[in-house]
Backbone as a printed PyTorch tensor [residue, N CA C, xyz], in Angstrom:
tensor([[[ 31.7460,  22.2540,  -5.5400],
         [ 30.9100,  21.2580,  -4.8970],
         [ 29.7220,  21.9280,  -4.2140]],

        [[ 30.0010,  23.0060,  -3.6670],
         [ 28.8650,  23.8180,  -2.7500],
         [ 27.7380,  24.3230,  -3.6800]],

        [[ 28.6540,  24.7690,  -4.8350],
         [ 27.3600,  25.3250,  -6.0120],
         [ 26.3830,  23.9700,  -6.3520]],

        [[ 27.2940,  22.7810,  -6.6620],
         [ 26.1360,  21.7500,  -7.0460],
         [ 25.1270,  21.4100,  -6.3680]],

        [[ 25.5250,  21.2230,  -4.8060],
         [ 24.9440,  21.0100,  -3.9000],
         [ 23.5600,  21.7270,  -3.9040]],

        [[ 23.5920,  23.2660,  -4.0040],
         [ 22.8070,  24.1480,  -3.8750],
         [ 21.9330,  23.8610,  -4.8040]],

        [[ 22.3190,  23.8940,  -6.2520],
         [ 21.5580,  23.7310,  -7.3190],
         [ 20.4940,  22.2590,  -7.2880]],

        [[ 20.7630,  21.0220,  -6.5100],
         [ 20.4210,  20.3120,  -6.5020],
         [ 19.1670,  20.5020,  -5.3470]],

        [[ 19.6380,  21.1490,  -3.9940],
         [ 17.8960,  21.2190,  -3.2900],
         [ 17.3460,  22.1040,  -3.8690]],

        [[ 17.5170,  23.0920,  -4.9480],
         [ 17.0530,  24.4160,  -5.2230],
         [ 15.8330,  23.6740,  -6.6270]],

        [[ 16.3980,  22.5520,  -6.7050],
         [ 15.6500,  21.8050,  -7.9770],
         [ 14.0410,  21.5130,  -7.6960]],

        [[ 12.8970,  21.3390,  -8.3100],
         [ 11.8120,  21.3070,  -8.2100],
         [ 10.8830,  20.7410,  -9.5510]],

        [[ 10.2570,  19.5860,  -9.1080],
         [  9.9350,  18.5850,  -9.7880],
         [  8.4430,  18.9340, -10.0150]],

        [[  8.0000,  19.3540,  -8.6670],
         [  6.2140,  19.8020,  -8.5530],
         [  6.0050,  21.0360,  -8.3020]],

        [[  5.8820,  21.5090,  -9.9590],
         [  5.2180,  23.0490, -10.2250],
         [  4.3930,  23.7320,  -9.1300]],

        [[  4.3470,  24.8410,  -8.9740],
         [  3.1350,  25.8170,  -8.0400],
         [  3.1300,  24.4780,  -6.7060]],

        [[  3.9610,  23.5660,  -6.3540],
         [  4.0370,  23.5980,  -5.1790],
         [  3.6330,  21.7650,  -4.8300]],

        [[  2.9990,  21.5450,  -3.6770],
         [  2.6920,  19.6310,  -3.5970],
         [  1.6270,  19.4060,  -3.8910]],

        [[  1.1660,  18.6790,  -4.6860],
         [ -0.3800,  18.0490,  -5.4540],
         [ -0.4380,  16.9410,  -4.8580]],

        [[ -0.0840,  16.6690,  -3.7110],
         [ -0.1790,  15.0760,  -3.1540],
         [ -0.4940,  14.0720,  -3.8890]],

        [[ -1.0090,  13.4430,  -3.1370],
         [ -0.6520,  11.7710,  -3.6780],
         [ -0.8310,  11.1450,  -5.8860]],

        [[ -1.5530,  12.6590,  -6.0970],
         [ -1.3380,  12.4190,  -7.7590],
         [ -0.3780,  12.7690,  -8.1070]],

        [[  0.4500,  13.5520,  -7.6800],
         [  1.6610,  13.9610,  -8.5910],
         [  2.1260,  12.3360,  -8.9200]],

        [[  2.9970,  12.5680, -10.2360],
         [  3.6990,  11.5550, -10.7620],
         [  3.1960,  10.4390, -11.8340]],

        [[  3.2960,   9.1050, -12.1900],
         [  3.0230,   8.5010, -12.9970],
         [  2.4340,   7.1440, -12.5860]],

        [[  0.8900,   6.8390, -12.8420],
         [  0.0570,   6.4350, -12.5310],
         [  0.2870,   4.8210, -13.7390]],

        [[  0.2300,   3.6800, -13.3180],
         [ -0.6160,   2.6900, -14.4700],
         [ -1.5730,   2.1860, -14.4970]],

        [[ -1.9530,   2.0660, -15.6800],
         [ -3.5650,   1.3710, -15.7190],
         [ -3.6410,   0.2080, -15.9350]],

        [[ -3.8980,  -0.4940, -14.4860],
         [ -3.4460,  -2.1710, -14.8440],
         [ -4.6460,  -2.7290, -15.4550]],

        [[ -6.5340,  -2.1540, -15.5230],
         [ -7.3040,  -3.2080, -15.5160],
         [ -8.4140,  -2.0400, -16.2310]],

        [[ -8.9470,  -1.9280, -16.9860],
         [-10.0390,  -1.5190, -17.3250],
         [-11.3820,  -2.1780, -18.0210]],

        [[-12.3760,  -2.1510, -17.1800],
         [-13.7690,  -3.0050, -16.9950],
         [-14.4010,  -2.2880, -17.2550]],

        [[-15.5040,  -2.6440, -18.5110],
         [-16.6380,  -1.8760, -19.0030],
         [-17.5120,  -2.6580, -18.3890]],

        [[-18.8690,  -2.0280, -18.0970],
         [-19.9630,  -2.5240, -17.3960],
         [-19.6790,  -4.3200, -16.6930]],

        [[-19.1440,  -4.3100, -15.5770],
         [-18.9080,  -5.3460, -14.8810],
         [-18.0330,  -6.3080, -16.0710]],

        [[-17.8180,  -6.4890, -17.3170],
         [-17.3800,  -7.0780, -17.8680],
         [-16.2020,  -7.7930, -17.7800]],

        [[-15.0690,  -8.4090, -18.1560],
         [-13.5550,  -9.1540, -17.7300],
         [-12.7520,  -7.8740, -18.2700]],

        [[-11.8350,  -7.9230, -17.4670],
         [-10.9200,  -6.6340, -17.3730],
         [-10.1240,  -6.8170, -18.3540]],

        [[ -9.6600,  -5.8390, -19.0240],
         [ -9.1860,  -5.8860, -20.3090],
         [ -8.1510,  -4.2350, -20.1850]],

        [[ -7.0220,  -4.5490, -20.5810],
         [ -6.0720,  -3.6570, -21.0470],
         [ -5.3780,  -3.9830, -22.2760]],

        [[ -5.7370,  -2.7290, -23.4880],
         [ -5.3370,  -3.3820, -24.6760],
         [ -3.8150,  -1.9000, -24.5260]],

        [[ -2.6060,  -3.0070, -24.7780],
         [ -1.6720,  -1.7330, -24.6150],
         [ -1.5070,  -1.2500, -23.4030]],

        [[  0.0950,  -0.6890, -23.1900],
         [ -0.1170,  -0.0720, -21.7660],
         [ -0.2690,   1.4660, -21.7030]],

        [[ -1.3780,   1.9440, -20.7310],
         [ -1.5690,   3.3140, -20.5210],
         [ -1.2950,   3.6760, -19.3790]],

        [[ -0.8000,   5.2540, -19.0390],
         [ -0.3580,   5.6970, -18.0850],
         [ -1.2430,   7.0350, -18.1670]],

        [[ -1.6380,   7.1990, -16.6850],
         [ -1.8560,   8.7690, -16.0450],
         [ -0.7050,   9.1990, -15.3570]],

        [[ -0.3420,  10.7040, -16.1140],
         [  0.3770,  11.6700, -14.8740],
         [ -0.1120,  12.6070, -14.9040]],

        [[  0.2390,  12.8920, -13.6300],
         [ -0.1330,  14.0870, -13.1880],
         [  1.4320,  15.2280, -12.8630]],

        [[  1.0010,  16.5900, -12.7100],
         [  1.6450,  17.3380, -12.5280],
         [  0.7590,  18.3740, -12.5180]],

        [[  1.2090,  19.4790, -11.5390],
         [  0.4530,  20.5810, -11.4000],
         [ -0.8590,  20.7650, -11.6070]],

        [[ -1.7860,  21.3610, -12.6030],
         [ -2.8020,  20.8200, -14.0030],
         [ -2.8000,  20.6210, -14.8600]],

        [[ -1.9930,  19.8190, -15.2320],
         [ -1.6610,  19.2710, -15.9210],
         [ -1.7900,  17.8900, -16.1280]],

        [[ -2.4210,  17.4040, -16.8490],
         [ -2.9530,  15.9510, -17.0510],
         [ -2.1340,  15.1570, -18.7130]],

        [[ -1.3080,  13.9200, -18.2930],
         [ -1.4090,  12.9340, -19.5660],
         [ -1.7640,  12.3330, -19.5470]],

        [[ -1.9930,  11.4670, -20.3040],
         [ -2.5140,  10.0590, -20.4600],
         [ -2.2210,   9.4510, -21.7500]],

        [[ -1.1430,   8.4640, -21.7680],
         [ -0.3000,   7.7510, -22.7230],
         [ -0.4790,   6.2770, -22.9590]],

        [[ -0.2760,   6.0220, -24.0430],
         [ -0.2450,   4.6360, -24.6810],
         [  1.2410,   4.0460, -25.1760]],

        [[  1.6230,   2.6660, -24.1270],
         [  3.0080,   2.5180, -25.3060],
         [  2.6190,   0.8600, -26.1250]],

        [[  2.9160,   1.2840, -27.3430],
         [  2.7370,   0.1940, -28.2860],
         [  4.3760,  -0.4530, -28.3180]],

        [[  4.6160,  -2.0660, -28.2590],
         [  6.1810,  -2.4380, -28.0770],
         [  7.0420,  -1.8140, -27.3930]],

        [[  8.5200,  -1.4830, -28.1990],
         [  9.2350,  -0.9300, -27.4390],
         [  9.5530,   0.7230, -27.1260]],

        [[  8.6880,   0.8930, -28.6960],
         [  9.2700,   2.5870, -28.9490],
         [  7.9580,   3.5590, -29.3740]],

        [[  6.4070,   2.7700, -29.5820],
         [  6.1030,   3.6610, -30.2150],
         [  4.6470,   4.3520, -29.0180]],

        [[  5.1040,   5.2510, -28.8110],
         [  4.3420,   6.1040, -27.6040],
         [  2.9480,   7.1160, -28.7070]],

        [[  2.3570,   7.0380, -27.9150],
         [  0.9240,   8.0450, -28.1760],
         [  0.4200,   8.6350, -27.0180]],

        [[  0.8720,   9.8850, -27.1830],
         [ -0.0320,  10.8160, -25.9460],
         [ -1.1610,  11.9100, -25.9220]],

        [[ -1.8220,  12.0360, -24.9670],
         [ -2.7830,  13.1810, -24.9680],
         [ -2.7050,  13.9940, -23.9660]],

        [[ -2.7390,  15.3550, -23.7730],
         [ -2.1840,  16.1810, -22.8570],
         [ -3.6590,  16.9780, -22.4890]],

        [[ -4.0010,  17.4090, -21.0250],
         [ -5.2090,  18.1070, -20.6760],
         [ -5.2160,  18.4610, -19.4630]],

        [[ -6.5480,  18.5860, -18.6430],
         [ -5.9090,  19.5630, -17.5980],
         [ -6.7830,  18.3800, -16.5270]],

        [[ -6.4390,  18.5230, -15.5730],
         [ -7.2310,  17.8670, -14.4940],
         [ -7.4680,  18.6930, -12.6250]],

        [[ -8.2750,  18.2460, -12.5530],
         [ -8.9190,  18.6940, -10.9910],
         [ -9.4510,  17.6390,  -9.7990]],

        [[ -8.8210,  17.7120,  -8.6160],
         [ -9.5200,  17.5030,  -7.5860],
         [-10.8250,  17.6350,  -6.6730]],

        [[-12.0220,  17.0750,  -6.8750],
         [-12.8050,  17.9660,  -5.7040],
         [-12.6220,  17.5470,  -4.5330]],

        [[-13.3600,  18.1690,  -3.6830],
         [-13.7600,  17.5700,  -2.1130],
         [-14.4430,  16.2820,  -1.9370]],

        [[-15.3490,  15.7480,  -3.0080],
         [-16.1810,  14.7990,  -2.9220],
         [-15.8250,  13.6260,  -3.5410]],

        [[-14.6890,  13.2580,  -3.4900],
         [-14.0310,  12.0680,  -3.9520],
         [-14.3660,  11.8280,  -5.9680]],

        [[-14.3900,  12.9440,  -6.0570],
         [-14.3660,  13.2360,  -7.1550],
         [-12.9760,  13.7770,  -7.8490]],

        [[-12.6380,  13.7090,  -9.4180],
         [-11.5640,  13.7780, -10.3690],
         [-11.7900,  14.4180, -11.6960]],

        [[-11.5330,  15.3600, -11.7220],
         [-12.0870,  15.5940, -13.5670],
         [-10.8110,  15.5470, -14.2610]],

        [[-10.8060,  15.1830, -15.4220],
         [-10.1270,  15.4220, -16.3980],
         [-10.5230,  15.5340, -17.6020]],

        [[ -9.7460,  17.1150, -18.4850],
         [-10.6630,  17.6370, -19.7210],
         [ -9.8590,  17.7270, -20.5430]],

        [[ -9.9190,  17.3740, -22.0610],
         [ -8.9650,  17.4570, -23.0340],
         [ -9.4090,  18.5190, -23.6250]],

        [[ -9.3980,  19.7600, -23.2440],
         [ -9.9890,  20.3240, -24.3090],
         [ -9.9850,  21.0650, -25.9050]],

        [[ -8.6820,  20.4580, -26.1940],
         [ -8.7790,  20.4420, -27.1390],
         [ -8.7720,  19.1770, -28.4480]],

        [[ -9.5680,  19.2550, -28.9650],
         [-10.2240,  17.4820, -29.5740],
         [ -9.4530,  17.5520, -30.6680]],

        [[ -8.5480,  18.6820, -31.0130],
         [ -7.6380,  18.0890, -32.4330],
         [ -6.0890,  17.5530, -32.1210]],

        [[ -5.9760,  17.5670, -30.8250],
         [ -4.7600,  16.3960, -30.4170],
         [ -5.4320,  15.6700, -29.1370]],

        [[ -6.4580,  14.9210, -28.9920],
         [ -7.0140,  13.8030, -28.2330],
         [ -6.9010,  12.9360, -29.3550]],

        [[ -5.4170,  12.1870, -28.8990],
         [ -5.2940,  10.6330, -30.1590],
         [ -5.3700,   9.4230, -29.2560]],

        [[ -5.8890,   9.2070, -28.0750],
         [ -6.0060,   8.2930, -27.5570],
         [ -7.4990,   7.4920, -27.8710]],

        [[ -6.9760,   5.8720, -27.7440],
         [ -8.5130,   5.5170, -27.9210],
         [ -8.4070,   4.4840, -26.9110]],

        [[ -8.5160,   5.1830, -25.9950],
         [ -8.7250,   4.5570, -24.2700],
         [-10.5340,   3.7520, -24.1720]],

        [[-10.5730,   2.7800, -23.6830],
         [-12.1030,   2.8630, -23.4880],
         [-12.4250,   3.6100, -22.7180]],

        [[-13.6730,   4.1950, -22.5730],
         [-14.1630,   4.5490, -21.4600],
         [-13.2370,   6.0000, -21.3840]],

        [[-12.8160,   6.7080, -22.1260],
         [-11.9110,   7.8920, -21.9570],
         [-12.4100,   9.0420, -23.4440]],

        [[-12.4240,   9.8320, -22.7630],
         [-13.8490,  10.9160, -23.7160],
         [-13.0920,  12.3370, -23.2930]],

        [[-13.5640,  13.6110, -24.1140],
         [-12.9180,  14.4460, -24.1480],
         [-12.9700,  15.5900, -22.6730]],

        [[-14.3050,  15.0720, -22.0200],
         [-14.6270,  15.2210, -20.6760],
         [-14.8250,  14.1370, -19.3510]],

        [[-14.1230,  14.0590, -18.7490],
         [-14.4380,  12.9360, -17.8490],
         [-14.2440,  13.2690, -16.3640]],

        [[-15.5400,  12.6670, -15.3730],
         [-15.9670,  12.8830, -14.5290],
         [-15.6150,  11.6630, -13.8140]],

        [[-14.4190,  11.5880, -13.0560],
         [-14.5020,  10.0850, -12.6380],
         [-14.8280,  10.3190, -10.9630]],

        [[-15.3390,   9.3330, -10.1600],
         [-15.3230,   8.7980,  -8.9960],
         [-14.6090,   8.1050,  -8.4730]],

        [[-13.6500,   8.6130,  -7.4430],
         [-12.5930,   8.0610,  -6.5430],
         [-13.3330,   6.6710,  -5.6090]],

        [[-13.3780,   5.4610,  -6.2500],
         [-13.8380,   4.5660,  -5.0920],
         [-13.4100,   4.5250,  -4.1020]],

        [[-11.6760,   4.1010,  -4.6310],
         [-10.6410,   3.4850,  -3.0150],
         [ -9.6440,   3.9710,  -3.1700]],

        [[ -8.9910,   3.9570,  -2.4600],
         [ -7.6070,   4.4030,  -2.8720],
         [ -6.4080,   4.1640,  -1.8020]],

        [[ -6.4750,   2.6640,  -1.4930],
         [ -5.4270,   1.9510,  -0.7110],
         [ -3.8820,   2.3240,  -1.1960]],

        [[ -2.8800,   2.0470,  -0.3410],
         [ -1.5320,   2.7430,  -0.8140],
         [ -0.9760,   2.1670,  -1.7800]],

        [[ -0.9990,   3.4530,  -2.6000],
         [ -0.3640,   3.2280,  -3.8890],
         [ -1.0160,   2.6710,  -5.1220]],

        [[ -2.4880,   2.2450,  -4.7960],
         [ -3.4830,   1.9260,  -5.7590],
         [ -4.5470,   2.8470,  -5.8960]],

        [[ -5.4870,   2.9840,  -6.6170],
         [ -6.6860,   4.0210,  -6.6240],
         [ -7.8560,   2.7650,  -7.7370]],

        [[ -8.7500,   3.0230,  -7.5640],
         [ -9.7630,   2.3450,  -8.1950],
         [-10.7560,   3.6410,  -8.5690]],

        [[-11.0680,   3.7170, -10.1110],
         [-11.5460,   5.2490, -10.3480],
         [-13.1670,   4.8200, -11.5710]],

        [[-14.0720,   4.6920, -11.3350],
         [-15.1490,   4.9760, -12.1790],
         [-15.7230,   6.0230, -12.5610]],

        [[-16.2770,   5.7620, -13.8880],
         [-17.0670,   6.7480, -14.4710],
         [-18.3790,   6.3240, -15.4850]],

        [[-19.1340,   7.0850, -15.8310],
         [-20.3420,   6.6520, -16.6880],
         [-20.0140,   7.1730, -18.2000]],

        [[-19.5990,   6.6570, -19.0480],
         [-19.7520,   7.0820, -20.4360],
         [-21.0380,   8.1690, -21.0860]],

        [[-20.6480,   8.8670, -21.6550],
         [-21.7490,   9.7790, -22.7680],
         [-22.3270,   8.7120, -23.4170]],

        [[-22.6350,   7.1130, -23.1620],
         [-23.0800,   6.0290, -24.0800],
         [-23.6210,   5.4230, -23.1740]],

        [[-23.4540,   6.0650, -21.2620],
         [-24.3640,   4.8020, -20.7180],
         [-23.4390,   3.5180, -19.7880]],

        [[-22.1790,   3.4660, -20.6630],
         [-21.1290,   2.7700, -19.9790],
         [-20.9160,   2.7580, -18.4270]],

        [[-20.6380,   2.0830, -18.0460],
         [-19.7010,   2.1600, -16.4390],
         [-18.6270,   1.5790, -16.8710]],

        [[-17.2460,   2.6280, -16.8310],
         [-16.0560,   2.0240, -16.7260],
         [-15.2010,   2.1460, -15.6050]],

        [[-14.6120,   0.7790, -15.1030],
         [-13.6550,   1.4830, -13.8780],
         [-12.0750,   1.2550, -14.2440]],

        [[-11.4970,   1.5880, -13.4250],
         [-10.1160,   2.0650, -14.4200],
         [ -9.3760,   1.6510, -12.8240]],

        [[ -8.3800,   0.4320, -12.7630],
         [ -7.4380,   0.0130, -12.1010],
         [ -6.1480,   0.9400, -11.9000]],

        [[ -5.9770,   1.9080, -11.3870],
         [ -4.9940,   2.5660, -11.3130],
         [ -3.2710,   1.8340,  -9.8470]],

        [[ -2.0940,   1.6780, -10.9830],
         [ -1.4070,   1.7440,  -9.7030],
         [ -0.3060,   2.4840, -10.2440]],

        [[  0.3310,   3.2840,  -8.5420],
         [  1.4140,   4.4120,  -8.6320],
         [  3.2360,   3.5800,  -8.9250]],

        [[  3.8670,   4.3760,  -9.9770],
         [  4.7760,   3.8870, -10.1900],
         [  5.7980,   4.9420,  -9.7970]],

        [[  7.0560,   3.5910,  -9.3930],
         [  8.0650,   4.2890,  -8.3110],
         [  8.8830,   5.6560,  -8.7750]]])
């Protein structure tokens, strides 16, 4: 019993240490191209971990599509996330490109509201909420 015990606080979920309030698995309830009606085709998810960035699609019950990349925090209410490699970016997110520069609007508990400008000119903002 003492060994399990041990093994169980000794366990560690968040690599190189606490990434606050991104660690974990993010949904994307609403995504709006240039002021347009919010539209989510499919459900997508951001997680985070360490630097480590996904961002997933589930179609019905079983059929998942993911893209794996790295992401960053700045000081300035700023977010990057970079796929950089473009021969497994299979997502076709709107508004989601192989470099992205987003802007932290708000970020009330447990929600985040995140824009960015497309390589086309776009403004997309991206409804983010944290799942339990």
């Amino acid at each position: 019993m003492l060994l399990l015990v041990a093994l169980l606080v000794g366990a560690c979920t968040r690599n190189h240490g606490d990434i606050g309030m991104w660690f974990g698995t993010w949904h994307v309830e609403a995504i709006t191209v240039d002021d347009s009606q919010p539209t989510v085709v499919g459900d997508y998810f951001f997680q985070f971990q360490s630097h480590v960035f996904r961002v997933s699609q589930v179609y019905g019950h079983e059929q998942l599509v993911a893209s794996y990349g790295t992401w960053e925090e700045g000081d300035d209410a700023r977010l990057t996330v970079a796929f950089p490699d473009a021969s497994v970016f299979y997502i076709s997110m709107p508004g989601l490109e192989a470099f992205n520069d987003f802007t932290v609007e708000s970020r009330p508990h447990g929600r985040v509201l995140l824009t960015r400008v497309t390589s086309h000119g776009e403004t997309v903002t991206y409804m983010l909420k944290k799942q339990p």
